[in-house]
Structure formats: structure tokens, C-alpha cells
N, CA and C atoms as a LAMMPS dump frame, in Angstrom:
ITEM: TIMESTEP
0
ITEM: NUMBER OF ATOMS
600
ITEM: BOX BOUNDS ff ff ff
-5.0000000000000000e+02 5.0000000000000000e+02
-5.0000000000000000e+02 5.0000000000000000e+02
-5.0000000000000000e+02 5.0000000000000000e+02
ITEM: ATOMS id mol type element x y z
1 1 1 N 151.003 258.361 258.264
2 1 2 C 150.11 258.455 259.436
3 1 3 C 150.779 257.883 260.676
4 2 1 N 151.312 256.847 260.895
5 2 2 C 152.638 256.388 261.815
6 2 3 C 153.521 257.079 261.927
7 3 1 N 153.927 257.338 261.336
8 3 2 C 155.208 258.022 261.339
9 3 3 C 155.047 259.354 262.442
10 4 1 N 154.176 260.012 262.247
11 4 2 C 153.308 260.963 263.332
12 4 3 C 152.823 260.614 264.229
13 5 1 N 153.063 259.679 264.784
14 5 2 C 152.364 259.072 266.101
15 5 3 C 152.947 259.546 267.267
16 6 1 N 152.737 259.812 268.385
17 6 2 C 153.268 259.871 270.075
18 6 3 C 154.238 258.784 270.062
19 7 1 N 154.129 257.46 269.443
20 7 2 C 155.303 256.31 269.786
21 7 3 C 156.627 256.83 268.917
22 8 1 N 157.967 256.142 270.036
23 8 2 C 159.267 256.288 269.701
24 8 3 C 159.275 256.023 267.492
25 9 1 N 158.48 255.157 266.945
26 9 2 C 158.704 254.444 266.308
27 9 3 C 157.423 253.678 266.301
28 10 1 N 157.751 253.354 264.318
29 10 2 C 156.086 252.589 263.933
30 10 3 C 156.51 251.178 264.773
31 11 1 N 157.42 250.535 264.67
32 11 2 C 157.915 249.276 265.68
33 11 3 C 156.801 249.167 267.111
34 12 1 N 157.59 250.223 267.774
35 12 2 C 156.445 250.558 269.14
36 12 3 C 155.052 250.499 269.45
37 13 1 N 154.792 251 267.999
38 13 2 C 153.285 251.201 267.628
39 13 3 C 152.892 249.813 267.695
40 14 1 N 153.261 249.212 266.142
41 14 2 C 152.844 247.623 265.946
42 14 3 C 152.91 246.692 267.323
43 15 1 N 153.735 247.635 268.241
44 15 2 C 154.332 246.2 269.345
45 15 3 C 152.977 246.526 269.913
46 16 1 N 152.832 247.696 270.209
47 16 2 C 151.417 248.05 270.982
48 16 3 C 149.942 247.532 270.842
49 17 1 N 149.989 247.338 269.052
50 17 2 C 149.087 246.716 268.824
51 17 3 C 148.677 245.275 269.064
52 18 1 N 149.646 244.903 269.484
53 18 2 C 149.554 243.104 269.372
54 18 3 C 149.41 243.23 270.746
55 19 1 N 149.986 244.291 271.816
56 19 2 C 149.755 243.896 272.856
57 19 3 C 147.893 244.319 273.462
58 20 1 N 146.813 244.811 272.42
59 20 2 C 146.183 245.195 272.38
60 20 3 C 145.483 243.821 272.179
61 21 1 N 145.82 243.039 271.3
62 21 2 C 145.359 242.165 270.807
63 21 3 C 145.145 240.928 272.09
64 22 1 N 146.643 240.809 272.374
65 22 2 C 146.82 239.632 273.279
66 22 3 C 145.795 240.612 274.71
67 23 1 N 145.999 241.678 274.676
68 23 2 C 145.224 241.98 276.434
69 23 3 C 143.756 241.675 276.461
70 24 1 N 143.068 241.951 275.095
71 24 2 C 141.804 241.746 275.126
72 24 3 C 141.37 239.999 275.022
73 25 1 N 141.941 239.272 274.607
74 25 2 C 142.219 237.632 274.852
75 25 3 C 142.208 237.338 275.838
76 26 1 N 142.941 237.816 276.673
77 26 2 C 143.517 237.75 278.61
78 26 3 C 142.406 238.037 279.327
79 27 1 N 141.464 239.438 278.928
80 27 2 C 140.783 239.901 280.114
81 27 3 C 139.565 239.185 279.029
82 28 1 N 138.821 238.738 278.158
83 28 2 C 137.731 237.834 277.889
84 28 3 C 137.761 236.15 278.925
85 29 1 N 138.628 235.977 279.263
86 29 2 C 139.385 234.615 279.78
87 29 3 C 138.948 234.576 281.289
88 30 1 N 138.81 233.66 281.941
89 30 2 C 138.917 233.384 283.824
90 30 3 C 140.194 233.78 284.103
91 31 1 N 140.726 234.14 285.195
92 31 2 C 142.149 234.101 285.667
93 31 3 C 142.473 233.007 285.487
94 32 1 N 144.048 232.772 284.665
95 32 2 C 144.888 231.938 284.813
96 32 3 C 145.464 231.241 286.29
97 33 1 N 145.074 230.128 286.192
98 33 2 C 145.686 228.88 287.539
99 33 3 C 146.373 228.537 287.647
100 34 1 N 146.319 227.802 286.048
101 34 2 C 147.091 226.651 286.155
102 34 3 C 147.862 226.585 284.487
103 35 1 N 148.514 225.893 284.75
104 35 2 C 149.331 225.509 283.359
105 35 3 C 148.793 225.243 281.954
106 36 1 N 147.8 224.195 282.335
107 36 2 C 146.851 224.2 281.173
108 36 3 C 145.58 225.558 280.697
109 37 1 N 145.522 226.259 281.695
110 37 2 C 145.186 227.246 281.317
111 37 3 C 145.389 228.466 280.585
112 38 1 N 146.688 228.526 281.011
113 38 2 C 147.484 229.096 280.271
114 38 3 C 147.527 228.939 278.768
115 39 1 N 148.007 227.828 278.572
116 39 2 C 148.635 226.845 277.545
117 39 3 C 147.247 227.549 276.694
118 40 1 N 146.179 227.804 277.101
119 40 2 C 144.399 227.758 276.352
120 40 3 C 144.412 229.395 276.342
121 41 1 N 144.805 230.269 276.888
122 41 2 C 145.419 231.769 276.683
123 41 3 C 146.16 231.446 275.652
124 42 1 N 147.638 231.085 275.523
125 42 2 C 148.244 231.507 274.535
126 42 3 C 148.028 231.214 273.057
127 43 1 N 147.313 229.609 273.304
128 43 2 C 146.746 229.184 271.993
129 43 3 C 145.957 230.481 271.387
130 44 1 N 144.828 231.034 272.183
131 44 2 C 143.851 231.58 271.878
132 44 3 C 144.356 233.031 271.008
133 45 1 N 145.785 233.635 271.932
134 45 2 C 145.969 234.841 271.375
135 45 3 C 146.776 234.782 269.973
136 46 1 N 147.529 233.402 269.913
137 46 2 C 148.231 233.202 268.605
138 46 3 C 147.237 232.976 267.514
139 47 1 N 145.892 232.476 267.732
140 47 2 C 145.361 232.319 266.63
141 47 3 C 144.467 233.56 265.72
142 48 1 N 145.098 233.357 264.706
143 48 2 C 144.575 234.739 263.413
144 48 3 C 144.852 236.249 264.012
145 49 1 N 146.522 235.98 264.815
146 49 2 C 146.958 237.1 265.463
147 49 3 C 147.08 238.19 264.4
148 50 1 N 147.814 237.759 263.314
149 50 2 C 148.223 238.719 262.338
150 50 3 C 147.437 239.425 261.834
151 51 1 N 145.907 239.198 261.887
152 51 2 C 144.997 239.289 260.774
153 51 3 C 144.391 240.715 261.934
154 52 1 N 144.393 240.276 263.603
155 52 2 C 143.543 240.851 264.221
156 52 3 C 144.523 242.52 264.442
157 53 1 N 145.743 241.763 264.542
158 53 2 C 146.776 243.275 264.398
159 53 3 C 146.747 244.174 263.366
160 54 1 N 146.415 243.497 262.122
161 54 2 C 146.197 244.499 260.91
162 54 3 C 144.789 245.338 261.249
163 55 1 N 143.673 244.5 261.492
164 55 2 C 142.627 245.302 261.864
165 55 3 C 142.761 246.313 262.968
166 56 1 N 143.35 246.144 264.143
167 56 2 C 143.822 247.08 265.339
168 56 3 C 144.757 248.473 264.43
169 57 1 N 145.498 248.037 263.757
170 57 2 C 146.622 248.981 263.327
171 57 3 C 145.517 250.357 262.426
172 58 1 N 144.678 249.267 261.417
173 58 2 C 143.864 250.294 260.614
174 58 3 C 143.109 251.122 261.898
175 59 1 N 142.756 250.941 262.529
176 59 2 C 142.001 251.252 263.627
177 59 3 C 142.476 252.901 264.195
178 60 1 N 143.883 252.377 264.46
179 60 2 C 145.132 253.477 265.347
180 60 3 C 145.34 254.428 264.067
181 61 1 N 145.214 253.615 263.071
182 61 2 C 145.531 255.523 261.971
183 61 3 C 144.599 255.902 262.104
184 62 1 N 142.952 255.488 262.109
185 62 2 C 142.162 256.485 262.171
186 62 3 C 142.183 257.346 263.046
187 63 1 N 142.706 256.577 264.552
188 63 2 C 142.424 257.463 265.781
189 63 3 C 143.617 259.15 265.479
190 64 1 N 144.772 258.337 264.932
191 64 2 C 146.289 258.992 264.678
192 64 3 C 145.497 260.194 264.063
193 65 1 N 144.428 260.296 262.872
194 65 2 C 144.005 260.999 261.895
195 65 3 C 142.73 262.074 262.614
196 66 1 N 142.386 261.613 263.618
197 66 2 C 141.318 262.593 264.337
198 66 3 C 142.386 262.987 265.441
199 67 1 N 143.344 262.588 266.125
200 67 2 C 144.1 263.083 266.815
201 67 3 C 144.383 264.616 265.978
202 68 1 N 145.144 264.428 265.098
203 68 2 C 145.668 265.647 264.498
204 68 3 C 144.477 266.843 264.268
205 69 1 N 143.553 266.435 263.89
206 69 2 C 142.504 267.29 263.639
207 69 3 C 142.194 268.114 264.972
208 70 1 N 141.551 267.086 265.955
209 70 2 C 141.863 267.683 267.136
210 70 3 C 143.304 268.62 268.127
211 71 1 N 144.446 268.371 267.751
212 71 2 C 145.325 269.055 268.08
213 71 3 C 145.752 270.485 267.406
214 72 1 N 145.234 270.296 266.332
215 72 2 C 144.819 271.863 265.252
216 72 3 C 144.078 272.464 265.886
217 73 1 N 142.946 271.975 265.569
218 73 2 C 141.903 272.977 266.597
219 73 3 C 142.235 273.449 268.151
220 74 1 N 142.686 272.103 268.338
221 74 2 C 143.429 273.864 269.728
222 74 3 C 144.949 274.089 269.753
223 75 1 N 145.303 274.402 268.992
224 75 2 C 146.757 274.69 268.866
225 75 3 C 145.797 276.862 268.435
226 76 1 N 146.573 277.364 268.907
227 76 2 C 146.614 278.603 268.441
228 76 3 C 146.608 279.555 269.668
229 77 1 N 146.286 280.96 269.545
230 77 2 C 145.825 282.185 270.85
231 77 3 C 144.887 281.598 271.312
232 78 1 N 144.573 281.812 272.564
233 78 2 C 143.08 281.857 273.329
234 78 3 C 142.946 282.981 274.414
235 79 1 N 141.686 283.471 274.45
236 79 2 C 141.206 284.265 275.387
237 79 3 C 141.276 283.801 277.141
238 80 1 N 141.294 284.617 277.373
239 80 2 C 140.88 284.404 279.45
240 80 3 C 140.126 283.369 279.304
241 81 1 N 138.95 284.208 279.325
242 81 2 C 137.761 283.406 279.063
243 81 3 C 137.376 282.242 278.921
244 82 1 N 138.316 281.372 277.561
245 82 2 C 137.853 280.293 277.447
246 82 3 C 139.478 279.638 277.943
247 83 1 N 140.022 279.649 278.502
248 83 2 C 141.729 279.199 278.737
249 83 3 C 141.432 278.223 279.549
250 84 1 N 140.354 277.72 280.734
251 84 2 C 140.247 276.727 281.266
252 84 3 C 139.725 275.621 280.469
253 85 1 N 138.715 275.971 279.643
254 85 2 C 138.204 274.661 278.757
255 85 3 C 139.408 274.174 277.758
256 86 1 N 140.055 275.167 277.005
257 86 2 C 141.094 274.803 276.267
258 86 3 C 142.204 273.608 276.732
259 87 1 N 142.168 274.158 278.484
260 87 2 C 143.605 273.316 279.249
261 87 3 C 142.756 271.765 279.604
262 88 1 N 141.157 272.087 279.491
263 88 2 C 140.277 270.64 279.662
264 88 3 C 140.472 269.53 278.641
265 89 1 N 140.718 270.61 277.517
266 89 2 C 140.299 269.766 276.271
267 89 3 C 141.713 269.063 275.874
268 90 1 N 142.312 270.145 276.139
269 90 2 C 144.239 269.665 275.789
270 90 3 C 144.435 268.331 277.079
271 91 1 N 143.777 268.545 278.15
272 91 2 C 144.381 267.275 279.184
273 91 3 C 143.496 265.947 278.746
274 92 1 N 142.252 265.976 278.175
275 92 2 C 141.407 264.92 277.367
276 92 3 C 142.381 264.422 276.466
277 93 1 N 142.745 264.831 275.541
278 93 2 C 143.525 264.573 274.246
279 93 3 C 144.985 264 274.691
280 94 1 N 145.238 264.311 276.053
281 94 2 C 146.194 263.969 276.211
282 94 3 C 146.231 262.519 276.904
283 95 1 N 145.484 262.123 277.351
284 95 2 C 144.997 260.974 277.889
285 95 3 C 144.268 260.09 277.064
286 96 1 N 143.223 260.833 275.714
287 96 2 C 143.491 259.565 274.754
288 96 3 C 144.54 259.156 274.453
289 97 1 N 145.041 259.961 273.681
290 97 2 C 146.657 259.33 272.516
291 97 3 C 147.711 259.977 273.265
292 98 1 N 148.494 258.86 273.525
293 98 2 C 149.438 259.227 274.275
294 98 3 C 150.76 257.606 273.581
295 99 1 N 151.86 257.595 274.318
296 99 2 C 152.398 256.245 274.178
297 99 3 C 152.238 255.127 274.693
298 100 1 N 151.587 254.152 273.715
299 100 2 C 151.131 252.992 274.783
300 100 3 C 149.316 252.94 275.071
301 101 1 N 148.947 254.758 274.396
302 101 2 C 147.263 254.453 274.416
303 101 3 C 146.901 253.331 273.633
304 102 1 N 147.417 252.61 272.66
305 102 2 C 146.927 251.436 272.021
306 102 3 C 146.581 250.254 272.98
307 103 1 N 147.204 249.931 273.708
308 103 2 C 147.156 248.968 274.109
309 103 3 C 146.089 249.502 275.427
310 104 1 N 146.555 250.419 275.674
311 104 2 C 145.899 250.679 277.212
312 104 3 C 144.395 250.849 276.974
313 105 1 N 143.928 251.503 276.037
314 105 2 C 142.184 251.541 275.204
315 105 3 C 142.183 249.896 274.962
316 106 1 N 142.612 249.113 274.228
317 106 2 C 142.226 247.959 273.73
318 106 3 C 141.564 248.102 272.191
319 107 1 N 141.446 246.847 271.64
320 107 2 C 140.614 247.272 270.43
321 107 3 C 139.219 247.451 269.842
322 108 1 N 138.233 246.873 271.322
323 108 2 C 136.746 247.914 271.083
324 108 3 C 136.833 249.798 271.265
325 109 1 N 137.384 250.103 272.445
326 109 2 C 137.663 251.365 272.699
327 109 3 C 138.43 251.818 271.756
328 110 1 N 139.459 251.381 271.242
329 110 2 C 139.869 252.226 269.984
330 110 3 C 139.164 252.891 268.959
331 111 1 N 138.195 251.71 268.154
332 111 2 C 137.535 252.232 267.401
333 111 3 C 136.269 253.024 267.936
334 112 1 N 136.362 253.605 269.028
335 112 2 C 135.228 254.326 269.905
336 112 3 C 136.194 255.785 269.461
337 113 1 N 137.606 255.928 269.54
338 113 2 C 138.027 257.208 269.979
339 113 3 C 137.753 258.29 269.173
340 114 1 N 137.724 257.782 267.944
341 114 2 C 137.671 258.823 266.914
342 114 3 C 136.373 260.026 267.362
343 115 1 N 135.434 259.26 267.768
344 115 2 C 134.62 259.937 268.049
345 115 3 C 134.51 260.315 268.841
346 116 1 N 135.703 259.88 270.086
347 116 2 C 135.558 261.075 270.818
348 116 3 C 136.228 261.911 270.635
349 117 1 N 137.497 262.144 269.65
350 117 2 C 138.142 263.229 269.297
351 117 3 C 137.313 263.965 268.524
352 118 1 N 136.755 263.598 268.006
353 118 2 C 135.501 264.399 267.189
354 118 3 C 134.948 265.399 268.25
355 119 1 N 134.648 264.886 269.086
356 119 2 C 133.444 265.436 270.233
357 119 3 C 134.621 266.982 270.751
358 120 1 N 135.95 266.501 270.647
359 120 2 C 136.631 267.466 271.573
360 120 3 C 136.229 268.877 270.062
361 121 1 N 136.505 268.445 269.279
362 121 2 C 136.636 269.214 267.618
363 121 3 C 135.375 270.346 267.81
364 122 1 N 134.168 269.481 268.113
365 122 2 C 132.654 270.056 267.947
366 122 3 C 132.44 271.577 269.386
367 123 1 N 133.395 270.81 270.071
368 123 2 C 133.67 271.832 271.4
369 123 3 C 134.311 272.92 270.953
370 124 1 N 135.186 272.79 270.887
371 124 2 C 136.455 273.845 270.444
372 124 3 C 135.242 274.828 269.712
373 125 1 N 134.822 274.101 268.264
374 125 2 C 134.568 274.878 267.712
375 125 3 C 133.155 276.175 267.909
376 126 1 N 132.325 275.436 268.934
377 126 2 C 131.562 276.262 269.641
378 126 3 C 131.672 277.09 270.65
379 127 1 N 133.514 277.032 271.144
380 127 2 C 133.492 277.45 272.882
381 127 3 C 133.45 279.212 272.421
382 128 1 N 133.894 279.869 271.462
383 128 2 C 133.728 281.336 271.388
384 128 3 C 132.554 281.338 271.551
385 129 1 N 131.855 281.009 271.139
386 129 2 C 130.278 281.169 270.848
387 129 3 C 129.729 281.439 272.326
388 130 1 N 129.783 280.368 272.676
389 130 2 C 129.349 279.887 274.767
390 130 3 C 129.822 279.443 275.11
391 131 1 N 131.377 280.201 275.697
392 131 2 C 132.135 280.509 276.766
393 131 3 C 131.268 279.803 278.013
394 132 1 N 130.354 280.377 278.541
395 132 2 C 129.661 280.601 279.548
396 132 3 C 128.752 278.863 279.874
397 133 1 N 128.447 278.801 278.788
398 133 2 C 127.583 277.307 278.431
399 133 3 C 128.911 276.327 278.764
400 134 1 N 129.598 276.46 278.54
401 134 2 C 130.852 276.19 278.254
402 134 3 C 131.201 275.217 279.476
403 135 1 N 131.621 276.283 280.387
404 135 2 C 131.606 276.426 282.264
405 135 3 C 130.627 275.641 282.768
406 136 1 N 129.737 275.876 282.807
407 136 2 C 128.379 275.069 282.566
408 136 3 C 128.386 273.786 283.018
409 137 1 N 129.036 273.179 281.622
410 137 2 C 128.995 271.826 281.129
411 137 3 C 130.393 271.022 281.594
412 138 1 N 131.706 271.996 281.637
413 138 2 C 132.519 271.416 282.399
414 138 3 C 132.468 271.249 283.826
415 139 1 N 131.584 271.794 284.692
416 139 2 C 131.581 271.794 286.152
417 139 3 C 130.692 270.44 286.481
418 140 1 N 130.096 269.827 285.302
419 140 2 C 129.163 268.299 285.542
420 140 3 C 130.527 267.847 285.628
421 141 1 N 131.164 267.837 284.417
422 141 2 C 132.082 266.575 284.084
423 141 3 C 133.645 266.684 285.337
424 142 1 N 133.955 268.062 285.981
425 142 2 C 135.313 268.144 286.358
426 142 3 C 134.975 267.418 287.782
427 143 1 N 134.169 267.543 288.226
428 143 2 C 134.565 266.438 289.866
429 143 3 C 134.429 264.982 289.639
430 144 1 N 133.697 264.236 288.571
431 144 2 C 133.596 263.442 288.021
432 144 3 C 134.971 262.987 287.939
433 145 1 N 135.946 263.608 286.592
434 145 2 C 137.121 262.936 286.154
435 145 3 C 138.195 263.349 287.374
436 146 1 N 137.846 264.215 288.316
437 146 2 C 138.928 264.491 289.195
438 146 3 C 139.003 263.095 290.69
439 147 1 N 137.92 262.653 290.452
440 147 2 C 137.506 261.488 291.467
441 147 3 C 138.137 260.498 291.184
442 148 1 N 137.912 259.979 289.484
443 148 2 C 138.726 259.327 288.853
444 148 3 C 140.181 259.416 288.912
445 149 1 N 140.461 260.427 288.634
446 149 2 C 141.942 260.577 288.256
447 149 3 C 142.488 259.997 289.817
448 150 1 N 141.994 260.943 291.122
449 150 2 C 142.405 260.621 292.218
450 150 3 C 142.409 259.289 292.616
451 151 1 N 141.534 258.632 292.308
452 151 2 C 141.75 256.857 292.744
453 151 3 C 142.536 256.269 291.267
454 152 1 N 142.912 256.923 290.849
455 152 2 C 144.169 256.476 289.402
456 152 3 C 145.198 256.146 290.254
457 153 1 N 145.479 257.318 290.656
458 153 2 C 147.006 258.107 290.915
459 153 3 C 147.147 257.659 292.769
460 154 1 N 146.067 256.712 293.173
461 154 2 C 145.901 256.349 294.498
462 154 3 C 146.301 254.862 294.426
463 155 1 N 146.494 254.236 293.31
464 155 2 C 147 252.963 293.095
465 155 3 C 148.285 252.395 293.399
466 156 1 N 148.566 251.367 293.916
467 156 2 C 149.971 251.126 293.899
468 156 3 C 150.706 251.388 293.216
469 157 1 N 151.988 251.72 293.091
470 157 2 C 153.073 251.701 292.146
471 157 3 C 153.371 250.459 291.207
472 158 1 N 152.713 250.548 289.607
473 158 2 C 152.61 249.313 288.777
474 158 3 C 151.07 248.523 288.641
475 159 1 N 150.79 248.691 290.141
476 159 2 C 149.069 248.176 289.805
477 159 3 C 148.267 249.145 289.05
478 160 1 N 148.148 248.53 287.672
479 160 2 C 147.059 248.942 286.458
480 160 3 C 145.721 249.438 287.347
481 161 1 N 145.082 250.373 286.466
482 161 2 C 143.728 250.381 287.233
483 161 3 C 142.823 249.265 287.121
484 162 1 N 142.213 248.79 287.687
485 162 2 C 141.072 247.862 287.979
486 162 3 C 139.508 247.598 287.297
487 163 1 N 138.796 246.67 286.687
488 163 2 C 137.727 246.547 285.792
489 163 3 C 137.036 247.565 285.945
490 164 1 N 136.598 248.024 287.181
491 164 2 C 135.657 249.273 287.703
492 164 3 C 136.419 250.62 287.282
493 165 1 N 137.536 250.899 287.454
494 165 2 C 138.217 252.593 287.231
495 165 3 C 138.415 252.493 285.687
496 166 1 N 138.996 251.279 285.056
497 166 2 C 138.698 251.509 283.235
498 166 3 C 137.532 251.541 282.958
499 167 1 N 136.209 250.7 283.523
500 167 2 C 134.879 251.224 283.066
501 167 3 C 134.303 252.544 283.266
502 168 1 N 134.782 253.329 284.237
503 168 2 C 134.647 254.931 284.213
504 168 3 C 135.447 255.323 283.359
505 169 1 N 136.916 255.107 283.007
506 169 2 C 137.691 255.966 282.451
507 169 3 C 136.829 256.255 280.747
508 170 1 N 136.456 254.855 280.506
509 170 2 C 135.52 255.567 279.52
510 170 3 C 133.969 255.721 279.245
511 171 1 N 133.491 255.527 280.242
512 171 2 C 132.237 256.221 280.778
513 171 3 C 132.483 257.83 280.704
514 172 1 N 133.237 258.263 281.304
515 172 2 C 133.79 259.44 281.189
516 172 3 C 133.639 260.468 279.839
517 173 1 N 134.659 259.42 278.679
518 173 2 C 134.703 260.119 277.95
519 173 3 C 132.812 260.109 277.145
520 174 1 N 132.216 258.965 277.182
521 174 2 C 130.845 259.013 276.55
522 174 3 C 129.939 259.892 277.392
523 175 1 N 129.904 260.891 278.644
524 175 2 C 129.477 261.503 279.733
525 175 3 C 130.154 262.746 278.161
526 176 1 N 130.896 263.038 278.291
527 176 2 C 131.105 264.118 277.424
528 176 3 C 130.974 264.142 276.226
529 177 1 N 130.782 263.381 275.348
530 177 2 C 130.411 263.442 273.901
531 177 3 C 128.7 263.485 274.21
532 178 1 N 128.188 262.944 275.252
533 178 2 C 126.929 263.568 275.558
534 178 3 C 126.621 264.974 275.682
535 179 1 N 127.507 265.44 276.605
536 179 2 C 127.369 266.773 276.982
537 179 3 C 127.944 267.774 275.495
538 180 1 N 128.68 267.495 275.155
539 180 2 C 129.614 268.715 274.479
540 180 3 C 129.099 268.051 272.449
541 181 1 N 128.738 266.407 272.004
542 181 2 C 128.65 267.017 270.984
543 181 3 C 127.461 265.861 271.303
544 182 1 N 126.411 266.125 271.628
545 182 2 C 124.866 265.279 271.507
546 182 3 C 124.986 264.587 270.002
547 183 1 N 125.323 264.997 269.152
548 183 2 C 124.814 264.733 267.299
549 183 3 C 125.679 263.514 267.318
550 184 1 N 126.616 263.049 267.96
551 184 2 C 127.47 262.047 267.973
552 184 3 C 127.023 260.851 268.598
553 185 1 N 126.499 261.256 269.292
554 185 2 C 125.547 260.443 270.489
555 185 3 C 126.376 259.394 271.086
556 186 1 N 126.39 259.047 272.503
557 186 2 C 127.284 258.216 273.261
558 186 3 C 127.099 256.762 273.035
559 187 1 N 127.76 255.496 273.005
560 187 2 C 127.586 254.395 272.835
561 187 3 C 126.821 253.728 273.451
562 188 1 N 126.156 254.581 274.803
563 188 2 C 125.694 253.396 275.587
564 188 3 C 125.366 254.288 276.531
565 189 1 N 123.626 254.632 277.309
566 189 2 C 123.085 255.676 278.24
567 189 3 C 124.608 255.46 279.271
568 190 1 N 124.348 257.172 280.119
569 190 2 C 125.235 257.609 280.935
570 190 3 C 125.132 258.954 281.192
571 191 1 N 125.613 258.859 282.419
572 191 2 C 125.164 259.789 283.192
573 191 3 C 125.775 259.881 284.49
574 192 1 N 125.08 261.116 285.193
575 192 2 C 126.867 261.918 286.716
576 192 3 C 126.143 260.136 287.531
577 193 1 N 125.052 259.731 287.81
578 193 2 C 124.911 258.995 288.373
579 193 3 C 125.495 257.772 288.402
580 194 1 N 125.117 257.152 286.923
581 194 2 C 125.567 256.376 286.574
582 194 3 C 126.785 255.795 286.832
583 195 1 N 127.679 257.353 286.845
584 195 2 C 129.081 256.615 287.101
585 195 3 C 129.617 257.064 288.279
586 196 1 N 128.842 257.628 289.008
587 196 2 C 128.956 257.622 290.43
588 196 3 C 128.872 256.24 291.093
589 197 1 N 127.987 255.891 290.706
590 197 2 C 127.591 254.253 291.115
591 197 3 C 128.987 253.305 290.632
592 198 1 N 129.046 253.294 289.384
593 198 2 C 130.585 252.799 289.065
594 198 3 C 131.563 253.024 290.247
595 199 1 N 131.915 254.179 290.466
596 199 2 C 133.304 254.493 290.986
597 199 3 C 133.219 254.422 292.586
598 200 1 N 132.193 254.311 293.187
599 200 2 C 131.224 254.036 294.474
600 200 3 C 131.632 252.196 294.658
């Protein structure tokens, strides 16, 4: 299941994970001041590190294991018709799992993804059906993630996005497991408003 991953190497992976580990330690924490503060960060992330990386790692094969499922399902021909949702669903997938998505999700959002790769799965497999429904449902979600993306890609060179643009980034994806697979149901109400207000 590693071995198939987006990373160079399971090495990369594991490194990713710990850095998953230590980021979510960091951002639970006040900003660091001072020395002794620090000193109360690093304690914090060394302790029962090993134990929390094994749990993160089980975590990343599952995601690794709905990744693939999802990349089947749209790997093949497609019609006119549905060729824009396909290039929607392929740029989703590509922005979950990618190199370095470990760390960059963290390890609550990790164990969130599966289901949203699920959600892309439940799409696919209905878009012959309603094409049209289809269109529909992507025209809520595309000015939404295009707003996003634009204040992404509006960031300094190196400045990470900010508490507010990661709380949309996956607002986002629960905005669409709403829309596209309801039976999955989103973690937490949401909505175009909702995260209008966020990104506002």
C-alpha cells in the first residue's frame, strides 16, 4: 500500500507523517515567544510520538486505498458531455493525495479523506446517469473553490495558507460530499454561505 503512494519513497511518507504529528502539536499550542515555550512544544511533540505516527501511518493506507479506487473510476474514455466533471473530479483527487498531502491535511483531516474519496467514487458513478444534474451541482461548488484557489495562489511565495483558507479548503471538500454523495453525510453543517462567510 506504500509502496504506491505519490511519495518519492515509504521514508518520505513516514517523514510526512511525523511531520503531521509534530504540526498538529504546534497549531493546538499559543505562538511560540520564548525559549521556554518552546522547550513545552518540543516536549509535547516527543511524547508517545511513535505510537501517534503508527496511528497517522494506518490512517494514510486507508486514504492510499480509497485513492486508488477513486483513480480507477476515472481512469478510462469519457464523453463531451461529462469531460468537465471528470477534469473536476481528477483536479479534487489531485489536491487530496498528492506529495506531502500527509502532513498538509494533518491527522483529524486525514481520517476525514477516505470519505471524501468515496464521495468522488459515488459521483463518477452516477455522472452517465445525470450529466445534466451533474452541471447543476458543479456550478454551486466551482466559484466557491475558484475563490479559494485564487487567494491560495495570491499568497506570498512560502507563506502557507492561513487558519481561515485551510478551514475552507476543507469546508469545501464537506460542501461536496453534501452535494454529490448526501448518504455519506458531511462532518459538520455547510453550506455556499457558510463558507462565504469563512473566506469573507
Amino acid at each position: 500500500a506504500l509502496a504506491g503512494s505519490p511519495y518519492p519513497g515509504v521514508a518520505d511518507l513516514v517523514a510526512d507523517c511525523r511531520a503531521a504529528v509534530v504540526g498538529e502539536v504546534v497549531d493546538a499550542r499559543p505562538p511560540v515567544r520564548d525559549e521556554a515555550s518552546f522547550d513545552a512544544v518540543v516536549a509535547e511533540a516527543a511524547r508517545d510520538q511513535e505510537a501517534r505516527i503508527r496511528g497517522v501511518l494506518t490512517d494514510a493506507i486507508r486514504v492510499l486505498e480509497a485513492w486508488r479506487r477513486a483513480e480507477k473510476a476515472l481512469s478510462g474514455r469519457a464523453e463531451m458531455a461529462t469531460l468537465p466533471a471528470l477534469q473536476d473530479m481528477r483536479a479534487q483527487v489531485a489536491r487530496l493525495v498528492h506529495d506531502g498531502f500527509i502532513g498538509e491535511a494533518g491527522p483529524t483531516q486525514l481520517r476525514r479523506m477516505p470519505v471524501h474519496l468515496a464521495a468522488v467514487e459515488h459521483r463518477r458513478e452516477r455522472l452517465d446517469e445525470q450529466p445534466g444534474r451533474d452541471r447543476e451541482l458543479m456550478a454551486l461548488v466551482q466559484p466557491l473553490q475558484d475563490a479559494w484557489l485564487h487567494r491560495v495562489e495570491a499568497l506570498p511565495a512560502g507563506r502557507p495558507p492561513h487558519a481561515a483558507l485551510r478551514q475552507v479548503r476543507w469546508m469545501l471538500e464537506e460542501y461536496r460530499v453534501s452535494l454529490w454523495a448526501q448518504h455519506l453525510g458531511p462532518a459538520h453543517p455547510v453550506s455556499d454561505a457558510r463558507i462565504r462567510k469563512v473566506l469573507d
